[in-house]
PALUMBA-807400 format. One line per field, with one value per residue: residue in one letter; x, y, z of N, C-alpha, C in turn. Coordinates in steps of 0.05 Angstrom, whole numbers, plus 5000, padded with zeros to 4 digits. Layout:
N
type = [a,...] $
nX = [X,...] $
nY = [Y,...] $
nZ = [Z,...] $
caX = [X,...] $
caY = [Y,...] $
caZ = [Z,...] $
cX = [X,...] $
cY = [Y,...] $
cZ = [Z,...] $
***
This chain:
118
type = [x,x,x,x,x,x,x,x,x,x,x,x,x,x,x,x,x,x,x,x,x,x,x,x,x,x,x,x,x,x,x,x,x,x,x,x,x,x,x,x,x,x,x,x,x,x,x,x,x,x,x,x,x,x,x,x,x,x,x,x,x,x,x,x,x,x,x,x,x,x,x,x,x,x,x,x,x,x,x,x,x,x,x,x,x,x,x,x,x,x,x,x,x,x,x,x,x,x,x,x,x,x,x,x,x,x,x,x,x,x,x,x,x,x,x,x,x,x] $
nX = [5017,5006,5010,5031,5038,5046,5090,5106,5136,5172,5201,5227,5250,5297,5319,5353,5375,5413,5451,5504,5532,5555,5539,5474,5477,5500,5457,5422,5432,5436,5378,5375,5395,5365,5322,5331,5340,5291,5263,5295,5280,5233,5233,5226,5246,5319,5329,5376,5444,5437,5390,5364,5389,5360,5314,5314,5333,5278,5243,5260,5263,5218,5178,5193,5226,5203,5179,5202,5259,5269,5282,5332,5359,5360,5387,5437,5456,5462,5498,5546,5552,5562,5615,5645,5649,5684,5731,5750,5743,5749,5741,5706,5658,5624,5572,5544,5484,5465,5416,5378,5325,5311,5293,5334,5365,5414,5452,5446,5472,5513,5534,5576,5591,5634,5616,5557,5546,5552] $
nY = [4976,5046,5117,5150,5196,5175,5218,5244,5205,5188,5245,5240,5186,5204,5247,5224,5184,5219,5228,5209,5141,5127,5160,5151,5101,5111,5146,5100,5071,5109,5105,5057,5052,5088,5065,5018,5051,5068,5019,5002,5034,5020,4979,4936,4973,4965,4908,4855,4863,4808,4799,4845,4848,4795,4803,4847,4814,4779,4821,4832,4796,4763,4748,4720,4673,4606,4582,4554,4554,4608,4607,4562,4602,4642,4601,4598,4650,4666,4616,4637,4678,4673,4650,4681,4723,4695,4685,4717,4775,4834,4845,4861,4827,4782,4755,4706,4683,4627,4644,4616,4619,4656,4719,4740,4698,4703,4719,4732,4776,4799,4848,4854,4895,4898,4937,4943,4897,4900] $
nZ = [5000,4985,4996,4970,4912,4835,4813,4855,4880,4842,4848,4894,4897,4845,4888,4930,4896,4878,4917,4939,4937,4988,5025,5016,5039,5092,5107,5117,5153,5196,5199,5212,5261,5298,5284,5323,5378,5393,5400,5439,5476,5485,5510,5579,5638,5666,5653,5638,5606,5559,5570,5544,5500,5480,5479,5436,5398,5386,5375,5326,5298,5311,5278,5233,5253,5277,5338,5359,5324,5351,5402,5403,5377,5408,5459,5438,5436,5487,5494,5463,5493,5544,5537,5508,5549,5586,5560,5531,5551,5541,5483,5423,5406,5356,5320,5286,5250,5212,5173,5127,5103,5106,5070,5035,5040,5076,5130,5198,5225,5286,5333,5381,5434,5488,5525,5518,5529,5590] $
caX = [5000,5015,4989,5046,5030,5074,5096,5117,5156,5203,5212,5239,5277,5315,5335,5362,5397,5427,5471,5531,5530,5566,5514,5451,5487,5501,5433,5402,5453,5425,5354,5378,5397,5339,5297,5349,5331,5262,5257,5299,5270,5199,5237,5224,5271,5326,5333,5402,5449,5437,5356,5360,5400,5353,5284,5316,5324,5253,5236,5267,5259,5201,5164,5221,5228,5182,5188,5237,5277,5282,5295,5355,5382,5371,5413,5464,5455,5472,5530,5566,5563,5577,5638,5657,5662,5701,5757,5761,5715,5753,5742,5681,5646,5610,5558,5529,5463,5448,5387,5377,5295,5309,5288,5365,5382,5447,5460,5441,5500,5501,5559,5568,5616,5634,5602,5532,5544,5552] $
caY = [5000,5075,5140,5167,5197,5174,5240,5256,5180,5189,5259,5230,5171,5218,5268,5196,5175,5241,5229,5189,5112,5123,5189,5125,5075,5119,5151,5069,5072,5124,5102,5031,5062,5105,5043,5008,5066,5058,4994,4997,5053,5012,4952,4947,4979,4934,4885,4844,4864,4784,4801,4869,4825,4772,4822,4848,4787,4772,4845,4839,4770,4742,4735,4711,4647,4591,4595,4528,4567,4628,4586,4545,4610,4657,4593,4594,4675,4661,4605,4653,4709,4666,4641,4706,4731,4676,4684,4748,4800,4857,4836,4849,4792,4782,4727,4704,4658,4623,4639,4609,4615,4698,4724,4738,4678,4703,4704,4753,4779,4823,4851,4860,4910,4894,4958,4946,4879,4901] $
caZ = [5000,4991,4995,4955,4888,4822,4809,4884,4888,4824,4856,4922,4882,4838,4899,4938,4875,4866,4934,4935,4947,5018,5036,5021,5048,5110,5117,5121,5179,5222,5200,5242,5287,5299,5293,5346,5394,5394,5400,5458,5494,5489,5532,5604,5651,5686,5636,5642,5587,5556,5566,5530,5464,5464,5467,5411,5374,5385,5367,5298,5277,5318,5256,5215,5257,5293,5363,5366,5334,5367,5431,5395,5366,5441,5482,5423,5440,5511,5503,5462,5511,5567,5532,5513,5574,5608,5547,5516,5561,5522,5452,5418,5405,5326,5320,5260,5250,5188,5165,5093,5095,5100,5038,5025,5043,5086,5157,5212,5238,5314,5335,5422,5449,5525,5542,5517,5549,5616] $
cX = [5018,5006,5003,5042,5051,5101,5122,5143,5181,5208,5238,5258,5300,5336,5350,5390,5420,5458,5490,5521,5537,5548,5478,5467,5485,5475,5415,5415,5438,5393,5357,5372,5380,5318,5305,5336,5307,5253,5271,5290,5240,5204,5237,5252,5291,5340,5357,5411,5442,5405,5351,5365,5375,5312,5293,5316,5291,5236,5224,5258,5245,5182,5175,5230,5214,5191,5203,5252,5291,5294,5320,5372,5380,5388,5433,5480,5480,5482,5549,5577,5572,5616,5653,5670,5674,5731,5768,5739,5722,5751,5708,5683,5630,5603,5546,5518,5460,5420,5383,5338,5293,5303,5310,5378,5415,5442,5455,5469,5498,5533,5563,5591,5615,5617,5575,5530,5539,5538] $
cY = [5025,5089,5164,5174,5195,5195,5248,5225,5184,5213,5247,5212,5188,5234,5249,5191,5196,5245,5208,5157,5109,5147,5166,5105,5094,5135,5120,5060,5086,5121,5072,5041,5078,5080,5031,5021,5063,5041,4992,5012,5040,4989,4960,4955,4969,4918,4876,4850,4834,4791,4820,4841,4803,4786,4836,4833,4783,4796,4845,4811,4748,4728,4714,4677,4639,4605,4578,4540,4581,4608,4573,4576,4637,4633,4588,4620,4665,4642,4629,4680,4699,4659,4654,4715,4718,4675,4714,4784,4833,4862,4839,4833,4804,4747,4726,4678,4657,4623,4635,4615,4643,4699,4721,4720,4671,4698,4731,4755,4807,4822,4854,4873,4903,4923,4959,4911,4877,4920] $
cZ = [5000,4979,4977,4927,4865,4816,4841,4889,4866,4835,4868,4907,4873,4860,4919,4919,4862,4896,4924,4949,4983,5034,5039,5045,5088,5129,5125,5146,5202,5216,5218,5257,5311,5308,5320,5377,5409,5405,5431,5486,5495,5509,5567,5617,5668,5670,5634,5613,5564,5546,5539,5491,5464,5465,5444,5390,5363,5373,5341,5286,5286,5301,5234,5219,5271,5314,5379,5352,5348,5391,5424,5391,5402,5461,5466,5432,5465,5521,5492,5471,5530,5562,5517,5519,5585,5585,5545,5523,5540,5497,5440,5406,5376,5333,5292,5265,5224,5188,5130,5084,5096,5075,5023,5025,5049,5118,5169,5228,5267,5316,5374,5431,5476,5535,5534,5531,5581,5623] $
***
């Protein structure tokens, strides 16, 4: 659906396509991010760094997978934070899940700095 008229959408395309590849690329950046925000400012207050990551999981891609997965891929979540932190607490941490049934058929990838960890 949209309420946008053709005229008014190739506008908007054109003045998009008229930035640079790294000016798009970097505005779809602070539009995450933005969404990220949001999303986290709607979670209850408290929440264990571990909790916070895996209400986001569920946030973004509760639709995306059953709910045997989610469960397989939040205690995969929370071995590789535990084991993490018991090696390399200063290191961020990069996780990647296959997901082949995504439309794109790549991999969700999260990244965990020790300071949004703790």
């Amino acid at each position: 659906m949209t309420d946008t008229d053709s005229q008014t959408e190739a506008h908007y395309r054109r003045m998009l396509m008229a930035r640079s590849p790294e000016e798009r690329f970097l505005m779809g950046l602070r539009m995450c991010e933005a969404a990220r925000a949001t999303v986290l400012a709607s979670l209850p207050a408290g929440l264990a760094p571990i909790e916070r990551k895996i209400a986001l999981l569920r946030r973004y891609y509760g639709s995306d997978f059953g709910e045997e997965e989610l469960a397989r891929i939040e205690g995969a979540l929370r071995l590789c934070v535990a084991r993490h932190e018991r090696s390399e607490p200063s290191m961020p941490m990069v996780v990647a899940l296959q997901a082949p049934h995504l439309d794109d058929g790549g991999a969700i990838i999260e990244s965990f700095d020790r300071a949004v960890l703790s």
